[in-house]
N, C-alpha and C positions, 0 to 999 in steps of 0.2 A: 248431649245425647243425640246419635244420628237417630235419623227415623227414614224408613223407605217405605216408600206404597207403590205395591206390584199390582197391576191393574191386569186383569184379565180377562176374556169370554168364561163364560159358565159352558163348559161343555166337558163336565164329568171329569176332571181335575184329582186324582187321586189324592190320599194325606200323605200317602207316601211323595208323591212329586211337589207339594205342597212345603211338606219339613226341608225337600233339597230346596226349594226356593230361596229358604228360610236361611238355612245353613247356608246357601252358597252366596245371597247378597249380605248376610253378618260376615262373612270369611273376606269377600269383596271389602270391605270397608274396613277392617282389622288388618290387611295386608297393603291396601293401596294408602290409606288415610291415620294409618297406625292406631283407631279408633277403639276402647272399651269391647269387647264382645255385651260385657254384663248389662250393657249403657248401649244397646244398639237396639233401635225396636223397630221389628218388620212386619206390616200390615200386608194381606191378602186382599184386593179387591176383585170377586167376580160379579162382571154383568152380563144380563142376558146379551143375546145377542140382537136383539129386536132394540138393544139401546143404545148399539154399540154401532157409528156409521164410517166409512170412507165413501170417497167420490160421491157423495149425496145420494147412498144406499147403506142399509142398515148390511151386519154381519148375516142376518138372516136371508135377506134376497140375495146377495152375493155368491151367498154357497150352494141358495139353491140355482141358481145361474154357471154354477161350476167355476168361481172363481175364488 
């Protein structure tokens, strides 16, 4: 049973874009890995962005820095 966890910022994420995630990493592992669709489980993870960092700054000061 594959399992995927999609990690992302919490910044208003529709269900609609959501479902394609869903769909398009089960579709990804049913064609490259010849994998179950029924037997493939795909998790959502969003974090804030105050918890989410690169270069020893959080997603938060980054964007507000324009980066």
């Amino acid at each position: 049973m594959p399992y995927v966890n999609i990690k992302i910022t919490n910044e208003n994420v529709t269900p609609e874009k959501k479902a394609a995630l869903i769909k398009g990493a089960t579709q990804l592992l049913v064609d490259v890995l010849d994998k179950n669709p029924n037997t493939t489980v795909v998790v959502i993870d969003e974090v804030d962005t105050d918890n989410w960092g690169i270069a020893g700054e959080s997603i938060t000061v980054r964007r507000k820095n324009g980066q």
